[in-house]
Structures are given as C-alpha cells and as structure tokens.
Residue, then its C-alpha position, 0 to 999 in steps of 0.5 A: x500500500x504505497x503513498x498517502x493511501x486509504x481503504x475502506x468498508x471491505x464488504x463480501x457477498x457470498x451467494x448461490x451461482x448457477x449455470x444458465x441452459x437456454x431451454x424453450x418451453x414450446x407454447x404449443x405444448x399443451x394443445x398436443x394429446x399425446x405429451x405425457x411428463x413423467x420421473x423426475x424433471x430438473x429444469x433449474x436455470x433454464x430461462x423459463x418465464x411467466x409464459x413457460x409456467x401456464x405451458x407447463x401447467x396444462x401438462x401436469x395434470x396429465x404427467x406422471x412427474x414426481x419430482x420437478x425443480x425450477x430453481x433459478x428461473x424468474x418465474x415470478x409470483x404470477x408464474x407461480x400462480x399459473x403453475x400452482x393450478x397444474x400442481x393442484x392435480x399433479x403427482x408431483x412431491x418434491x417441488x423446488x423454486x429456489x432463487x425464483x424471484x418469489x414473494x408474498x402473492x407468491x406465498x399465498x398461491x402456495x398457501x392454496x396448494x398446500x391446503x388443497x386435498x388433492x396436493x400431494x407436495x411432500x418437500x417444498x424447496x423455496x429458499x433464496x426467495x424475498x418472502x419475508x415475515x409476510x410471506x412466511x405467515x402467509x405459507x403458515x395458513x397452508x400449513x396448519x390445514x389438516x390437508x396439508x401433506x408437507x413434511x419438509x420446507x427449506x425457507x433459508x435465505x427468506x428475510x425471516x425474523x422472529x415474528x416469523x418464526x411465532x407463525x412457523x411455531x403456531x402452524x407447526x402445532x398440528x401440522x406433519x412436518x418434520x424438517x425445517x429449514x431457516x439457515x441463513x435468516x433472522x430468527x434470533x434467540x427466541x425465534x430458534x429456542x420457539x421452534x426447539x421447544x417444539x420437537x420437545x411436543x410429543x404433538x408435533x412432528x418437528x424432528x430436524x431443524x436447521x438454523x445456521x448461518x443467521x444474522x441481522x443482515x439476512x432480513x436485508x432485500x435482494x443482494x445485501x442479505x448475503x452480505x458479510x462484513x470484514x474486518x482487518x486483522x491488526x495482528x497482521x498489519x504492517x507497522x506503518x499501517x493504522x487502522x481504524x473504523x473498528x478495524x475496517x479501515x486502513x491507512x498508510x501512517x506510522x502506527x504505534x508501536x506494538x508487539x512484534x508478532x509472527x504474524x505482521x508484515x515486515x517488508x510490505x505495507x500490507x494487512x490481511x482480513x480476519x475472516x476467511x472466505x471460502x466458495x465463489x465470492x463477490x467483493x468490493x472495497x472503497x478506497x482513494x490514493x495509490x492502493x492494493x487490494x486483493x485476495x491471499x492464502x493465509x499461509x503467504x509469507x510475511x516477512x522480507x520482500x520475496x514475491x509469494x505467489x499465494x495471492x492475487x492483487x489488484x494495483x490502483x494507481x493512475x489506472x487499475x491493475x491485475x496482478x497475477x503472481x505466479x503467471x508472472x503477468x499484469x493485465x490493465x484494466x479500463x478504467x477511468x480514474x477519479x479524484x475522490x474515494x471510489x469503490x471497486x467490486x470483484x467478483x471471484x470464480 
C-alpha cells in the first residue's frame, strides 16, 4: 500500500451461482394429446418465464412427474400462480423454486396448494426467495390445514425474523412436518429456542431443524442479505499501517508501536482480513490514493520482500491493475480514474 493511501468498508457477498441452459418451453405444448411428463424433471436455470409456467401447467395434470425443480428461473409470483393450478392435480412431491424471484402473492398461491386435498407436495424447496415475515405467515395458513401433506420446507435465505418464526411455531402445532429449514435468516434467540421447544411436543412432528448461518443482515432485500462484513486483522498489519473504523479501515501512517508478532508484515505495507472466505465470492472495497487490494492464502509469507505467489492483487494507481503472481503477468484494466474515494467490486470464480 504505497503513498498517502486509504481503504475502506471491505464488504463480501457470498451467494448461490448457477449455470444458465437456454431451454424453450414450446407454447404449443399443451394443445398436443399425446405429451405425457413423467420421473423426475430438473429444469433449474433454464430461462423459463411467466409464459413457460401456464405451458407447463396444462401438462401436469396429465404427467406422471414426481419430482420437478425450477430453481433459478424468474418465474415470478404470477408464474407461480399459473403453475400452482397444474400442481393442484399433479403427482408431483418434491417441488423446488429456489432463487425464483418469489414473494408474498407468491406465498399465498402456495398457501392454496398446500391446503388443497388433492396436493400431494411432500418437500417444498423455496429458499433464496424475498418472502419475508409476510410471506412466511402467509405459507403458515397452508400449513396448519389438516390437508396439508408437507413434511419438509427449506425457507433459508427468506428475510425471516422472529415474528416469523411465532407463525412457523403456531402452524407447526398440528401440522406433519418434520424438517425445517431457516439457515441463513433472522430468527434470533427466541425465534430458534420457539421452534426447539417444539420437537420437545410429543404433538408435533418437528424432528430436524436447521438454523445456521443467521444474522441481522439476512432480513436485508435482494443482494445485501448475503452480505458479510470484514474486518482487518491488526495482528497482521504492517507497522506503518493504522487502522481504524473498528478495524475496517486502513491507512498508510506510522502506527504505534506494538508487539512484534509472527504474524505482521515486515517488508510490505500490507494487512490481511480476519475472516476467511471460502466458495465463489463477490467483493468490493472503497478506497482513494495509490492502493492494493486483493485476495491471499493465509499461509503467504510475511516477512522480507520475496514475491509469494499465494495471492492475487489488484494495483490502483493512475489506472487499475491485475496482478497475477505466479503467471508472472499484469493485465490493465479500463478504467477511468477519479479524484475522490471510489469503490471497486470483484467478483471471484
């Protein structure tokens, strides 16, 4: 981090990531006699749209499907509606509609289903969805109806929080699920300790819940619910760096004197994050002055001026630049610099 250089607000999304397959649901689908769906049907990511749910409505009726997965097509709530209508009198008993571009209407077409005698849905998979507390209340009516078939419900990734929750708790009373699903939302403390108490009720089926991965920011809409923050870890950086912001912030200044640590930067003016990252990530930074920010193993080596290969930086001076240690390589990026702070994202694969 050379010059009169200052980083701050590291933030990190941590998201799902699917391959997107162009499919076309033919129109005509359902004017055909002899069209006949049957076993399992996976059509995740396919593009599907609005329209491709009343073509594949119309064939349910009539299809053998027991399984069928829509995850990552933006069906839409009104998509669901339509395909809510086939799956009233279809075979089908495994449904997942993760990351569907789903809310509350969309929760209440389901709340229908579930409450018709004729469903026969036994593992609903709705996570990644922004129903939120609304929402979840919603799916609560369908779940508490003598009806309603439903043994396993994943809700993770749903905004929801512990008002949430005290719907889930009450609908799960008299209802025959057995699993449920809340990672990464907001129940709080009391929300998890309501729904624990409940596999405790010999008058409840709940026997498996999952809660992790929760916290305040998961009630947040769209992209920012997987947001984590990060902080700088002081016991790495570099004497002439000083943090701040509660070490969110770093700048290039000489820092007091502190213990001498293993761990510290001796040569380079650099500072590692405290948390780790695993998976595909998405990350930005703010920063203004000549900086460096980039991605590293833990194990890279800390003290002298040898060049490790186990990171990859980004340079910000007159124009950006992507370092590739071990390809010995400098890529140039088109950018236009600025005079004030800016932020710049980077999406890792």
């Amino acid at each position: 981090m050379p010059g009169c250089a200052t980083l701050r607000r590291p933030i990190v999304l941590i998201a799902p990531s699917a391959a997107l397959i162009p499919i076309r649901i033919d129109p005509g689908l359902h004017k055909s006699p002899q069209t006949r769906l049957a076993g399992q049907h996976i059509l995740s990511g396919c593009g599907l749209s609005e329209h491709s749910c009343v073509c594949l409505s119309s064939v349910l009726g009539s299809s053998l499907i027991q399984e069928l997965d829509l995850s990552f097509n933006h069906i839409t709530d009104r998509g669901l509606h339509s395909l809510c209508n086939g799956l009233a009198h279809s075979k089908v008993q495994t449904l997942r509609l993760k990351g569907c571009g789903l809310g509350e209407p969309g929760a209440q077409s389901l709340s229908s289903l579930l409450s018709s005698d004729q469903c026969e849905i036994k593992s609903l998979d709705l996570s990644d969805n922004d129903f939120g507390d609304r929402g979840v209340q919603c799916l609560s009516e369908g779940l508490s109806s003598p009806h309603c078939p439903l043994e396993a419900l994943n809700v993770s990734l749903c905004r929801v929080s512990e008002r949430g929750c005290m719907f889930l708790a009450s609908a799960l009373n008299c209802g025959v699920l057995r699993e449920l699903d809340l990672s990464y939302n907001h129940p709080g403390q009391s929300g998890v300790q309501l729904l624990t108490a409940l596999m405790d009720d010999p008058l409840c089926s709940l026997n498996k819940l999952s809660a992790g991965g929760c916290g305040d920011s998961r009630i947040r809409p769209g992209p920012r619910k997987y947001a984590v923050g990060l902080t700088l870890d002081p016991n790495t950086a570099h004497k002439d760096l000083s943090l701040s912001a509660q070490n969110r912030t770093a700048t290039r200044g000489l820092n007091p004197a502190g213990p001498k640590l293993p761990e510290k930067f001796d040569f380079w003016t650099q500072v590692l994050c405290t948390q780790g990252l695993t998976g595909r990530c998405y990350w930005e930074v703010e920063f203004n002055g000549r900086s460096c920010v980039g991605v590293a193993y833990k194990r890279m080596c800390r003290k002298g001026e040898e060049f490790t290969s186990h990171y990859h930086r980004m340079r910000f001076q007159e124009r950006p630049t992507l370092v590739v240690p071990q390809l010995y390589t400098e890529q140039v990026l088109d950018y236009k610099p600025l005079t004030c702070a800016i932020l710049f994202a980077v999406h890792l694969v």
